[in-house]
C-alpha positions as CSV (number, residue, x, y, z in Angstrom):
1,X,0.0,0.0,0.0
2,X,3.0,2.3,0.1
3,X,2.7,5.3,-2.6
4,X,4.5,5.0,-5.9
5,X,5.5,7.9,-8.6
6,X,7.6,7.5,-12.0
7,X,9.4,10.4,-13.9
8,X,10.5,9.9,-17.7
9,X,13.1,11.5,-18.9
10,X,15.3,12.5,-21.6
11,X,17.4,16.1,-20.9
12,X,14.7,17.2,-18.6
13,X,12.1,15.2,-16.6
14,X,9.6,14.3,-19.6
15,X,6.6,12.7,-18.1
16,X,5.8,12.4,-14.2
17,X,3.1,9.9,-12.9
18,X,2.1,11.2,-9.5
19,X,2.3,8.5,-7.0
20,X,-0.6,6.9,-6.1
21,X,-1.3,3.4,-4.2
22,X,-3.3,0.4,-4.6
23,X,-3.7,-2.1,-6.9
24,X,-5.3,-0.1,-9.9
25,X,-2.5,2.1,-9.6
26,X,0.1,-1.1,-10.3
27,X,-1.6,-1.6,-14.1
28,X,-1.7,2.5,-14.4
29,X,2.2,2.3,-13.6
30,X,2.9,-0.7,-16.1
31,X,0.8,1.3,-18.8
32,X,2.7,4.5,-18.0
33,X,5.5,2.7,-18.7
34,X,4.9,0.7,-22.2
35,X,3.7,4.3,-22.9
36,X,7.1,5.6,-22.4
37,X,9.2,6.4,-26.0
38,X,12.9,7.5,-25.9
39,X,13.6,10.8,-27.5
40,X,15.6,13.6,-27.4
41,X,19.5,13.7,-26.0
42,X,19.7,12.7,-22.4
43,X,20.8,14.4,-19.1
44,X,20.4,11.9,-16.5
45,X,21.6,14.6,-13.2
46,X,19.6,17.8,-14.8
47,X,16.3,15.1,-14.2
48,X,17.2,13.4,-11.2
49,X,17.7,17.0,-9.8
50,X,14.2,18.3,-10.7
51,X,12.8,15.1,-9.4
52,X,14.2,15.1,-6.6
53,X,13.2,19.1,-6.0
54,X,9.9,18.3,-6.9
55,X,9.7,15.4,-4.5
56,X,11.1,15.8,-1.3
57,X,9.7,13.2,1.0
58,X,12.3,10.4,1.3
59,X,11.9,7.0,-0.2
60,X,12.3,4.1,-2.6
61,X,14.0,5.7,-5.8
62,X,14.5,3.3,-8.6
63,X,16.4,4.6,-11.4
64,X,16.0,2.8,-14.7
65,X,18.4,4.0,-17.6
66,X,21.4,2.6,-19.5
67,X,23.6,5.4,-17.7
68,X,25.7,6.5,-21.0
69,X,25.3,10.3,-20.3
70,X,28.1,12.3,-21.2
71,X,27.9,14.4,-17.7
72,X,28.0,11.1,-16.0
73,X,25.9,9.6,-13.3
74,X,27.5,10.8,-9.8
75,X,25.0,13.1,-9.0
76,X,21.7,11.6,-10.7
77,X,22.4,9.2,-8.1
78,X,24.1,11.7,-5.1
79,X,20.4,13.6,-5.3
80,X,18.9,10.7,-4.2
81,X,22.0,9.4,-1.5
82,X,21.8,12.6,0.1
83,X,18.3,12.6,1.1
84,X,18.9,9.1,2.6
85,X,16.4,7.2,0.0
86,X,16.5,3.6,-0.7
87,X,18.3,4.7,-4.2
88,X,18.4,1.0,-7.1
89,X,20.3,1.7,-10.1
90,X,19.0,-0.9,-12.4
91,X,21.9,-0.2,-15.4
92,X,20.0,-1.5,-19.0
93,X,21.7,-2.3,-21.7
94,X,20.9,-4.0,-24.9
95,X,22.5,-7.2,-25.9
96,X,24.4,-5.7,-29.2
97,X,26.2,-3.2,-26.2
98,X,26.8,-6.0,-24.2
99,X,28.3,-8.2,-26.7
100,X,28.4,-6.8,-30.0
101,X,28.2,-8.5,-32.9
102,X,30.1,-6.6,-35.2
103,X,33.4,-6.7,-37.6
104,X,34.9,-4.5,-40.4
105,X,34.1,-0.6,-41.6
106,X,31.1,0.9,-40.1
107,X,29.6,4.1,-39.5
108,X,27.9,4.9,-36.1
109,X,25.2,7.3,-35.2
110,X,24.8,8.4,-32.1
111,X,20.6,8.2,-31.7
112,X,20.6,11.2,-29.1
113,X,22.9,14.1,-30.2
114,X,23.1,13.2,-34.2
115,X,27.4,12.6,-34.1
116,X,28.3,9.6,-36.3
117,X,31.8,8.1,-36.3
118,X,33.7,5.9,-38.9
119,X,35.4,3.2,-37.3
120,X,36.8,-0.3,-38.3
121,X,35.9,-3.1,-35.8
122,X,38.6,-5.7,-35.2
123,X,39.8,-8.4,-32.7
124,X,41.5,-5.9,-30.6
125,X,39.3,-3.2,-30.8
126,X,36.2,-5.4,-29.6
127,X,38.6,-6.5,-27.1
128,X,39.1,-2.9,-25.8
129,X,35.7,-2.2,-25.5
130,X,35.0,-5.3,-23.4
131,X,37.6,-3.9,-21.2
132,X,36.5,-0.4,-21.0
133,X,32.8,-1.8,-20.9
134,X,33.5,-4.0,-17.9
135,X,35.5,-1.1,-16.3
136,X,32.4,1.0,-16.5
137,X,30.1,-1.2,-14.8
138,X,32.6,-1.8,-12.0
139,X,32.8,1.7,-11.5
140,X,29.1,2.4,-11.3
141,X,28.5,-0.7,-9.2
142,X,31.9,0.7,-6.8
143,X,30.2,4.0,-7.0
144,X,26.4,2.8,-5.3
145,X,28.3,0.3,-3.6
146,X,29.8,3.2,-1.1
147,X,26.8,4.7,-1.0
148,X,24.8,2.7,0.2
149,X,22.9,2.1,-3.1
150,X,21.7,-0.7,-4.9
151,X,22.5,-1.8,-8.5
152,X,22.2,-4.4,-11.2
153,X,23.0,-4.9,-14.6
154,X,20.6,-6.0,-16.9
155,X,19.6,-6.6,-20.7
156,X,16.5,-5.2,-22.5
157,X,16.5,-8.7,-23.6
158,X,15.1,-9.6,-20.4
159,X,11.1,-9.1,-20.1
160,X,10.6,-5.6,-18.2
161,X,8.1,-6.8,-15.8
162,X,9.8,-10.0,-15.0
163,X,13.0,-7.5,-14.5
164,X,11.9,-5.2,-12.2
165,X,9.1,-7.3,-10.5
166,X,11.9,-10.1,-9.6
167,X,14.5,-7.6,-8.5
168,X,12.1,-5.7,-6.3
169,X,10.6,-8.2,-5.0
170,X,13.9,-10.0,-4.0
171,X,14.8,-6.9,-2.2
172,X,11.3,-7.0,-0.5
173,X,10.1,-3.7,-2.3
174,X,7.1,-5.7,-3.8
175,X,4.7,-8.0,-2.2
């Protein structure tokens, strides 16, 4: 029966469901969600900070997002630390970014901000990314880890409901 609001969010905070309890509320949420479209070019603090401002009572935060903001994500998640929420960083990422499949010349285009990059794809260079992938999770799971936060890692090609039902309900935040 405890109250639940979600935010959506792109470089500002998009869309805000105002929390709300009970079980009606739960398919509203879910529906909210589906409803949700990525757009625009992201800044993950500059929303965290205007959700946080525009609610204050301390709580369960769950933040949802693939993390890959150029300003980083130290404060997104310090808004939330410093208030003394429950703060879970569930970090989503798609399979190709996990493991990509790719070899030879390409051309990439960044989906928020319009930039695309040449780039040949070998052994080593798949390699390096692995590295510097794995180095970034560690350092976002170090960086909740200290304080005090939860996170997990997980693939979009894991069903959404089952994701966050399973993981919130481990932690006891769902009945």
């Amino acid at each position: 029966m405890n109250r639940v609001g979600v935010g959506v969010f792109s470089d500002k905070l998009d869309r805000v469901l105002r929390p709300e309890r009970g079980r009606k509320s739960a398919w509203k949420l879910m529906r909210f969600l589906e409803e949700a479209k990525p757009a625009g070019r992201t800044d993950l603090s500059a929303a965290c900070k205007r959700f946080a401002l525009e609610h204050p009572r301390r709580g369960v935060v769950v933040i949802l997002s693939d993390f890959l903001d150029r300003k980083g994500y130290d404060d997104a998640i310090r808004y939330f630390v410093a208030r003394r929420s429950d703060v879970f960083c569930i970090h989503v990422l798609s399979d190709d970014e996990l493991d990509p499949p790719l070899v030879g010349d390409l051309k990439l285009h960044d989906m928020e901000d319009g930039d695309e990059t040449e780039i040949t794809i070998s052994g080593p260079l798949l390699k390096a990314y692995k590295r510097n992938l794995q180095a970034f999770l560690s350092g976002i799971h170090d960086f909740c880890t200290k304080r005090g936060a939860s996170y997990l890692t997980a693939s979009t090609s894991f069903p959404f409901d089952r994701l966050v039902l399973e993981y919130l309900r481990e932690r006891g935040l769902v009945k």
